[in-house]
C-alpha positions as CSV (number, residue, x, y, z in Angstrom):
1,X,17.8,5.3,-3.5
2,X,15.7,3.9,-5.9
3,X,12.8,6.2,-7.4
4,X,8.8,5.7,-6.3
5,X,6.3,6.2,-8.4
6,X,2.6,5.9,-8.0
7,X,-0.5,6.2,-10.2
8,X,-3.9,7.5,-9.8
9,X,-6.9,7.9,-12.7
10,X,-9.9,9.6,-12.8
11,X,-12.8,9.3,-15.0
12,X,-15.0,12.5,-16.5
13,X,-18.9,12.5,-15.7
14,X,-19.6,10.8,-19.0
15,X,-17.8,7.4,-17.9
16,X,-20.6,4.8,-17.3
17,X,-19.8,4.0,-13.5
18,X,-20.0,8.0,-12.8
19,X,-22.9,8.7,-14.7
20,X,-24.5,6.1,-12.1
21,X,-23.0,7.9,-9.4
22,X,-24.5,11.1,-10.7
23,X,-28.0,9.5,-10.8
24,X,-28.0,8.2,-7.5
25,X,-26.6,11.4,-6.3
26,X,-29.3,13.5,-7.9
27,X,-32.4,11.4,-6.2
28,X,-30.4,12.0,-3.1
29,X,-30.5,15.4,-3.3
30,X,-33.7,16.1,-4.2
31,X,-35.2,13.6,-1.7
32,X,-33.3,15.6,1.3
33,X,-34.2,19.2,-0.5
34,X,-37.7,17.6,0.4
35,X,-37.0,16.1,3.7
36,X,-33.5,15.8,5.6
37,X,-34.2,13.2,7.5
38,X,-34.7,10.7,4.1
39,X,-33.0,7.6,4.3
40,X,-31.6,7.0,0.7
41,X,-29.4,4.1,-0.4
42,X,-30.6,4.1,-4.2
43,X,-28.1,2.2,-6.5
44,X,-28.0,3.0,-10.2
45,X,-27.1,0.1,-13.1
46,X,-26.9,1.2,-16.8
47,X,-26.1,-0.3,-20.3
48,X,-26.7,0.9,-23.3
49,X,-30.5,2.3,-24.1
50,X,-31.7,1.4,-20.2
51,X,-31.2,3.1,-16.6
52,X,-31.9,0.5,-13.6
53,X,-32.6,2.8,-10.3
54,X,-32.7,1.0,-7.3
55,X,-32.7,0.6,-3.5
56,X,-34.3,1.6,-0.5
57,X,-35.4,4.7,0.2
58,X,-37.9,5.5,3.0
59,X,-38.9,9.1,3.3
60,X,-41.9,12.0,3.2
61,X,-40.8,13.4,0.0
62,X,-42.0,12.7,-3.8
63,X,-39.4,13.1,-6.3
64,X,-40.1,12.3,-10.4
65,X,-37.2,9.8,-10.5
66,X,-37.5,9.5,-14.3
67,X,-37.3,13.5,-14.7
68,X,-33.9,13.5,-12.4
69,X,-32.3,10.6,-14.7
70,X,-33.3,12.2,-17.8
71,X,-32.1,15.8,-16.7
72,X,-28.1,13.9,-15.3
73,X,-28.2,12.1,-18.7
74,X,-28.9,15.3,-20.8
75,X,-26.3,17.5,-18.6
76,X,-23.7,15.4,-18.8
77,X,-24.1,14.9,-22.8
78,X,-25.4,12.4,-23.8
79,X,-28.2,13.8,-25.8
80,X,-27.8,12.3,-29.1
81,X,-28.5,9.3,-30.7
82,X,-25.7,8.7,-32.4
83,X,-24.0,8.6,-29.1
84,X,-25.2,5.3,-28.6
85,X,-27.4,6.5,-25.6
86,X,-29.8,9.3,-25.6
87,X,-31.2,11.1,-22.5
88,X,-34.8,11.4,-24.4
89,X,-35.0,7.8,-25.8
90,X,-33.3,5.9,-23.5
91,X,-35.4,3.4,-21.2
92,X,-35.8,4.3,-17.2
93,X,-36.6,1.5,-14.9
94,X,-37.3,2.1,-11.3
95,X,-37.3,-0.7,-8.5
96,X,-37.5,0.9,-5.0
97,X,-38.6,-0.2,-1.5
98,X,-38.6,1.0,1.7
99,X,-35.6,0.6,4.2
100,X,-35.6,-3.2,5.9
101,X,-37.2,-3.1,9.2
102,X,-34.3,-5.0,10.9
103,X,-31.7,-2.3,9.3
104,X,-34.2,0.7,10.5
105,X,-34.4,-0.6,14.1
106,X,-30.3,0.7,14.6
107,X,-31.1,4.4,12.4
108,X,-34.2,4.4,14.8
109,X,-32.6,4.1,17.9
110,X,-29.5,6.1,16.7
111,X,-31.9,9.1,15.9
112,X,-33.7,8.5,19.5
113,X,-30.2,9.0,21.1
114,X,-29.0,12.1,19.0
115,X,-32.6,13.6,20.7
116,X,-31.7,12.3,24.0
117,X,-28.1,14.0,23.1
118,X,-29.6,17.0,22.4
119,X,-31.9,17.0,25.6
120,X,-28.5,16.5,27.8
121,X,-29.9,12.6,28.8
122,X,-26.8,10.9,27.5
123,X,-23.3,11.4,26.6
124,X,-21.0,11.6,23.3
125,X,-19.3,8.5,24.2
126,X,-23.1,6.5,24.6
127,X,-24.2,7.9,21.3
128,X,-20.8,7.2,19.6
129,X,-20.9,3.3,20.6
130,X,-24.6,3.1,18.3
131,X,-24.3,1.9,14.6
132,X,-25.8,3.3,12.0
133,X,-28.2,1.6,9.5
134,X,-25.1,0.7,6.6
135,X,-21.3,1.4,6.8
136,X,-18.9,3.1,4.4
137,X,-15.2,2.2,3.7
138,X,-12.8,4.6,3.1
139,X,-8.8,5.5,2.5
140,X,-6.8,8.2,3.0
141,X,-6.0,11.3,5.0
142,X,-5.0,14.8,4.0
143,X,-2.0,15.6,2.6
144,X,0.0,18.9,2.1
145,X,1.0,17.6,-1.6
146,X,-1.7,20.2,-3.1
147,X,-3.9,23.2,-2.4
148,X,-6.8,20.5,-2.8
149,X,-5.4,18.8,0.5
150,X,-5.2,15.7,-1.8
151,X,-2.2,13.4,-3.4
152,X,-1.0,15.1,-6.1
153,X,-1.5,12.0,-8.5
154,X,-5.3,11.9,-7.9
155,X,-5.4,15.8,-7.8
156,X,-3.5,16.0,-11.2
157,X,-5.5,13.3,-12.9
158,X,-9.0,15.2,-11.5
159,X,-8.1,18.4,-13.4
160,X,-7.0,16.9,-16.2
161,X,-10.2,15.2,-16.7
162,X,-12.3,18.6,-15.7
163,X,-10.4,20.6,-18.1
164,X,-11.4,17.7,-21.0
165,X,-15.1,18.3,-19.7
166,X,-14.7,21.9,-20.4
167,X,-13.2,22.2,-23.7
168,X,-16.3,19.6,-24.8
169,X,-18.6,21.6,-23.2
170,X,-17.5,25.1,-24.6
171,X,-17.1,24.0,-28.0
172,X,-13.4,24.2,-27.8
173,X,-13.1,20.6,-29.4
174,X,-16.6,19.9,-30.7
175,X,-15.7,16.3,-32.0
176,X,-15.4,15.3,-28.4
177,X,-17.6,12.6,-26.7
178,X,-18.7,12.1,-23.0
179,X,-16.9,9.9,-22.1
180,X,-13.0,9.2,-20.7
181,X,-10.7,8.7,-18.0
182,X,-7.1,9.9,-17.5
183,X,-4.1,8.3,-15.9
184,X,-1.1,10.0,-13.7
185,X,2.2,8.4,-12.8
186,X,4.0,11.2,-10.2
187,X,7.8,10.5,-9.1
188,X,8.5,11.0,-5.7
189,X,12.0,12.0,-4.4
190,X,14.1,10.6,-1.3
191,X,11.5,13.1,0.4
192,X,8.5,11.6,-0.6
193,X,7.8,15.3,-1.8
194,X,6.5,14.7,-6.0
195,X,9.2,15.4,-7.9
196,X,8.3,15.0,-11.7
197,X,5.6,13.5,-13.5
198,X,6.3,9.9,-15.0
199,X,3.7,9.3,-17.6
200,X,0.0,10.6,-18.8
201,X,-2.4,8.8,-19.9
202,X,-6.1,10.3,-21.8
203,X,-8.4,8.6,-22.9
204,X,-11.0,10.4,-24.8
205,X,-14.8,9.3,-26.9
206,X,-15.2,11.4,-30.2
207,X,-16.5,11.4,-33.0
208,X,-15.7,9.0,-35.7
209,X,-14.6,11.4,-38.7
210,X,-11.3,12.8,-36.0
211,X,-8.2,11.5,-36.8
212,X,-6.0,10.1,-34.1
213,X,-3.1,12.8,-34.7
214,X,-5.4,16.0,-34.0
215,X,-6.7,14.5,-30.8
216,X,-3.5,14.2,-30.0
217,X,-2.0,17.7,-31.0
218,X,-5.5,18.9,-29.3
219,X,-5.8,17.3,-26.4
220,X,-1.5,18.4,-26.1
221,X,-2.6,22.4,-26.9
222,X,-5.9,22.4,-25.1
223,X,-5.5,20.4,-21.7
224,X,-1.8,19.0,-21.2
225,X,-0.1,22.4,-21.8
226,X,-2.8,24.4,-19.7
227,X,-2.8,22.0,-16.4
228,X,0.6,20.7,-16.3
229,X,2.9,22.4,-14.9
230,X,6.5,22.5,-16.9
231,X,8.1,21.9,-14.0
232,X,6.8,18.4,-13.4
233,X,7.7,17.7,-17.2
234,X,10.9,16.5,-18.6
235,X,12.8,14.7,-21.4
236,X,11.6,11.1,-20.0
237,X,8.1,12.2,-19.2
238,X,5.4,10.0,-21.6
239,X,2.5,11.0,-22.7
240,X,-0.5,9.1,-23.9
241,X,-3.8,9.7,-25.6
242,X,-6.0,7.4,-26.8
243,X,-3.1,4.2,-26.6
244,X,-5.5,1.5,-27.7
245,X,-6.6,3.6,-30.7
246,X,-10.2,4.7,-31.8
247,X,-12.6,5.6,-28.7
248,X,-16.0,6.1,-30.5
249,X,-18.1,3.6,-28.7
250,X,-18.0,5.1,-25.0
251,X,-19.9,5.4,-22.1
252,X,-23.2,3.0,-21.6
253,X,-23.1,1.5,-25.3
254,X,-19.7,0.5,-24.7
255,X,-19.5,-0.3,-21.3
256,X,-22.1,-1.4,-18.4
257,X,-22.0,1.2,-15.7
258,X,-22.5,0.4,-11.7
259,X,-22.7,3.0,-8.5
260,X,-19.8,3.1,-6.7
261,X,-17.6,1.3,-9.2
262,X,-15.5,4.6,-9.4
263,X,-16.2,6.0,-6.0
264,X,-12.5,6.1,-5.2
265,X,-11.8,8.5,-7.7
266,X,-14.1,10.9,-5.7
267,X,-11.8,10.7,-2.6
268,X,-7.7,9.5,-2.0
269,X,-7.7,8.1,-5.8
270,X,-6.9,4.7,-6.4
């Protein structure tokens, strides 16, 4: 039977599309720590030296939107100039309005019927057949591949790039930069249970004075031989880091950044 492979990546918090997640996540939280019944869709654009927040929000709280960008910005690293983006320096820009009447007429009368639900005036399958004010589209289902209840590609490639998070933050490998995204190629067997691991793939920002060979013997010490098993590993497996050569230039500088670009990586994996 011929072999199946499949591939999943995942990015660390410094990647420019999950540092807008972040963002947006943050304003959400605080607006709902505030009042739960907020209606938030705030979208987050960056590039390098400017945050874009915006959206509609409609709710009874006050938040300091340029405080909760600042404070993501700063814990996730980027906190130096020579970065290419700075938490302190960097420009904030903030363009919200409140949720379209049109779209609030469905929330509204959705929130009436979860009352009327409550109250015993109307059934599950009454309140079940009302939309909602947007719509989400998702993929996949749980699987017994890992303890996570997620594919082992996705699940592989999410510890692998936590594990390069940690080492950064700890001081483990101080020449480490915010940003990067790893790769994981899983063989399957006649099963479908994962049978060995195909190829790796890290891509890591650092600093410009490392060479290439000790980010790879490091990143090979310090997170391939910690989270990979040795069972998944054999003769054929390939590893990558850094293929396309130097990664100084990361995360905003280098690339533009978009909510929900990377959103799959936060559920089944691509």
């Amino acid at each position: 039977m011929e072999k199946r492979l499949f591939t999943s990546e995942s990015v660390t918090e410094g990647h420019p599309d999950k540092m807008c997640d972040q963002i947006s996540d943050a304003i959400l939280d605080a607006l709902f720590a505030q009042d739960p019944m907020s209606r938030v869709a705030c979208e987050t654009a960056t590039t390098t030296g400017l945050v874009l927040v915006m959206g509609e929000i409609t709710t009874k709280a006050y938040v300091d939107m340029q405080k909760i960008v600042r404070d993501t910005i700063k814990e996730i690293g980027y906190d130096k100039s020579e970065y290419g983006f700075d938490a302190e320096t960097c420009g904030v820009v903030t363009a919200i309005d409140e949720q379209s009447a049109d779209i609030a007429l469905g929330v509204d009368k959705a929130l009436e019927a979860k009352e009327a639900v409550r109250a015993g005036k109307v059934t599950e399958e009454e309140i079940a057949a009302i939309g909602a004010g947007d719509q989400g589209m998702m993929f996949g289902y749980a699987s017994d591949e890992t303890e996570e209840y997620m594919p082992y590609p996705i699940a592989m490639a999410h510890k692998l790039a936590l594990q390069l998070t940690k080492i950064r933050k700890d001081g483990t490998l101080p020449y480490l930069r915010p940003d990067g995204k790893t790769q994981v190629t899983v063989e399957y067997d006649e099963e479908g249970i994962p049978k060995r691991l195909d190829a790796v793939v890290l891509s890591t920002q650092h600093d410009p004075d490392v060479t290439q060979e000790q980010i790879a013997a490091d990143i090979r010490k310090h997170v391939f031989d910690v989270i990979i098993p040795a069972e998944m590993v054999d003769d054929q497996t390939k590893f990558f880091v850094n293929p396309t050569g130097r990664f100084v230039i990361g995360g905003p500088h280098g690339d533009s950044g978009l909510t929900g670009r990377k959103i799959i990586v936060d559920t089944y994996g691509g």
